[in-house]
Every structure is written in structure tokens, then in C-alpha cells.
C-alpha positions as CSV (number, residue, x, y, z in Angstrom):
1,X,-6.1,4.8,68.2
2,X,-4.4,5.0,64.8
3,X,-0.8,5.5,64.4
4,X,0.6,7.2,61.4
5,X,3.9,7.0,59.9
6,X,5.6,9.8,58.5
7,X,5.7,8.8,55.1
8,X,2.6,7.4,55.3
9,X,0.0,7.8,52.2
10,X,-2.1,10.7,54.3
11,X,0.3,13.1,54.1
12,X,0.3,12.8,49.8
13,X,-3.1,13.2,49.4
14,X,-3.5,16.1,51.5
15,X,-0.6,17.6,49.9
16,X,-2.4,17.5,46.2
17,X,-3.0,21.1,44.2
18,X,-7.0,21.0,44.6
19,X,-8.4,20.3,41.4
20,X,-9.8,22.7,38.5
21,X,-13.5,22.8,38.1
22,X,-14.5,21.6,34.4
23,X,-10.7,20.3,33.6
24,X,-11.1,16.9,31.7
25,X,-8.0,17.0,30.1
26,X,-4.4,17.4,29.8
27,X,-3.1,20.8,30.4
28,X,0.3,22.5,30.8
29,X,1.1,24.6,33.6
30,X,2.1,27.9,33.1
31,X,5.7,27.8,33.6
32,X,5.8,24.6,30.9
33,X,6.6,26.0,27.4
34,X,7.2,23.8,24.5
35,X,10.8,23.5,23.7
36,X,12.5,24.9,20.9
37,X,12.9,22.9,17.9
38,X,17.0,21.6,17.0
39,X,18.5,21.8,14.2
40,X,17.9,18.5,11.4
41,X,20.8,16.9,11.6
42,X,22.3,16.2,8.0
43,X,21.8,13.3,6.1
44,X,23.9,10.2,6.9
45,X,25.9,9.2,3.4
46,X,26.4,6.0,1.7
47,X,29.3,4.5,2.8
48,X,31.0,1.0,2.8
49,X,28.3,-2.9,2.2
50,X,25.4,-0.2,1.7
51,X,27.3,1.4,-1.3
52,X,28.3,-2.0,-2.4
53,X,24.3,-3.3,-2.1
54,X,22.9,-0.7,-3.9
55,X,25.3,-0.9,-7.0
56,X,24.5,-4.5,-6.8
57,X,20.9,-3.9,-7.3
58,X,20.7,-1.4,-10.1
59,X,20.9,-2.6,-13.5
60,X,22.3,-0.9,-16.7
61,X,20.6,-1.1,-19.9
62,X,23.5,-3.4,-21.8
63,X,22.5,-6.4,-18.8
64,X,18.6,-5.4,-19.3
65,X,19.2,-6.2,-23.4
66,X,21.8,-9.2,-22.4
67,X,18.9,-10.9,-20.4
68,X,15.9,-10.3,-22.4
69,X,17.9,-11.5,-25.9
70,X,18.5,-14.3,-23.4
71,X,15.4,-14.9,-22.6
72,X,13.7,-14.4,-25.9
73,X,15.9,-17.5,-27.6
74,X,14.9,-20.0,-24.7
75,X,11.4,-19.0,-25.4
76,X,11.9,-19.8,-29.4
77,X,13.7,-22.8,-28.3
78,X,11.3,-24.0,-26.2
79,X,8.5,-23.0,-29.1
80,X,10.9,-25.1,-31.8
81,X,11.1,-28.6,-28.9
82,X,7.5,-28.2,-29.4
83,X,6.6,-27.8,-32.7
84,X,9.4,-31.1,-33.0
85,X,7.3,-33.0,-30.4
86,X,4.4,-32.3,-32.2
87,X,5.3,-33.7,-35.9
88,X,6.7,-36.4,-33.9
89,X,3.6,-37.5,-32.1
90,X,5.5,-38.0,-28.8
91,X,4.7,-34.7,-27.0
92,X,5.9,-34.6,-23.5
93,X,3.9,-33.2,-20.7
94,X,7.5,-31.3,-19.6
95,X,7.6,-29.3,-23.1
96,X,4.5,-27.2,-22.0
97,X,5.9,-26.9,-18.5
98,X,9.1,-25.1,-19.7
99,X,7.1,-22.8,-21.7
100,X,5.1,-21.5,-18.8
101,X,8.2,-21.3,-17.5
102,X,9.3,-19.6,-20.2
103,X,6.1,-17.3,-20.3
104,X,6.9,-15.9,-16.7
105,X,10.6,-14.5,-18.1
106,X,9.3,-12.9,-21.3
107,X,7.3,-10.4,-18.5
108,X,10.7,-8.2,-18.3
109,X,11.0,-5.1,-20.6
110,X,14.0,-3.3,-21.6
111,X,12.9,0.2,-22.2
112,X,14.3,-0.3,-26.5
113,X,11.2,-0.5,-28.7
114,X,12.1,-3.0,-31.2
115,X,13.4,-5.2,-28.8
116,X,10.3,-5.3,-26.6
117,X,7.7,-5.5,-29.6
118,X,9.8,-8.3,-31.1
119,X,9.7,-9.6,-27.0
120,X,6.0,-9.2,-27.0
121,X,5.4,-11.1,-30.2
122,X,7.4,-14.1,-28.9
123,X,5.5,-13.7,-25.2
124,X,2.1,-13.4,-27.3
125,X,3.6,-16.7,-29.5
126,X,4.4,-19.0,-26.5
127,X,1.1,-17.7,-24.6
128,X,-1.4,-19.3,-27.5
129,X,0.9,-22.4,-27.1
130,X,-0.1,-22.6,-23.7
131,X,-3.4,-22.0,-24.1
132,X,-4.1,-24.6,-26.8
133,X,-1.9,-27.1,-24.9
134,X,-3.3,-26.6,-21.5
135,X,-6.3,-29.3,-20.4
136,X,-9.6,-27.6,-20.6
């Protein structure tokens, strides 16, 4: 004899909505409809740090110029040290160091044509340098 609860699992599966021949996937009943869309909500303004951040990041053209004059007379610097260390006979392993250095901050542009060809001239310059200085 075989005593059943009444919340027992028999009573569920005999309650199931027989199943639909050739159904293999997901369907939606017929009372299911897809809900209507909302309204996008507006975008979210810059406010407060973000503001702050983002004005931090941008650069105007006078800092651009500021940094790549910069960088172009530690480049010719670097390119006079070794032409010195060179008539001298006592060239130091450091001198070519600094101008890869060097090299790798000569990369940025600053959107003024005379300034970057006179830029790429001096990048052009100090990459020969390398080149002829570096072991084989």
C-alpha cells in the first residue's frame, strides 16, 4: 500500500498542459504579447570630478607646441653631448641611452607644419645616431 501526501510530486505531473506534437522550441502563449517599448531616458550630463577629468585630459594647441619645442632642444642637446663625446674619445654608453630616450618623445606631432618637419628632421637626426651607435 502506498500512501500519498497531498503535496506530493504526483499530483504536478498529472496537472502538466499535455504537450504539443513537433514543438522543439520556445514559444509564447497566446495571451503573452511583447511589451511596449519606454521612452530613452535622456542623457546623463557632465557634472562635478568627471567635468574636472576630462578637461584634464584634453590638450590645447599652445601645451602641444610648449612640449614638442621642449622636446625638440633635449633631442639637440642630447645630439650636441654626443658629438662632444665623440671629438673627445670618451663616449659613454649613457649618451646613446638618452637619445633612444629622446627618440621615443620626438613621436608626438603638433598639427603646425613647420614645426613638425623641423620635428621630423631632428627625429630623422637622432634616429641615424642610434643606428650607427647601436652594436651590430
Amino acid at each position: 500500500m502506498r500512501i500519498q501526501a497531498p503535496n506530493s510530486t504526483a499530483s504536478v505531473r498529472d496537472a502538466q498542459a499535455p504537450r504539443r506534437a513537433g514543438s522543439t522550441g520556445f514559444q509564447l502563449e497566446a495571451g503573452d504579447s511583447a511589451k511596449a517599448q519606454s521612452a530613452v531616458p535622456s542623457l546623463r550630463t557632465i557634472g562635478g570630478i568627471d567635468a574636472l577629468v576630462a578637461l584634464q585630459g584634453m590638450q590645447d594647441a599652445t601645451e602641444r607646441r610648449r612640449r614638442a619645442v621642449a622636446s625638440g632642444r633635449v633631442a639637440l642637446d642630447a645630439l650636441d653631448e654626443l658629438k662632444l663625446g665623440l671629438l673627445s674619445g670618451s663616449l659613454d654608453p649613457s649618451k646613446l641611452n638618452r637619445l633612444r630616450a629622446v627618440e621615443a618623445q620626438l613621436k608626438e606631432r603638433t598639427g603646425e607644419a613647420d614645426l613638425d618637419s623641423v620635428l621630423a628632421e631632428i627625429e630623422l637626426r637622432v634616429a641615424v645616431e642610434v643606428a650607427k651607435m647601436s652594436p651590430r
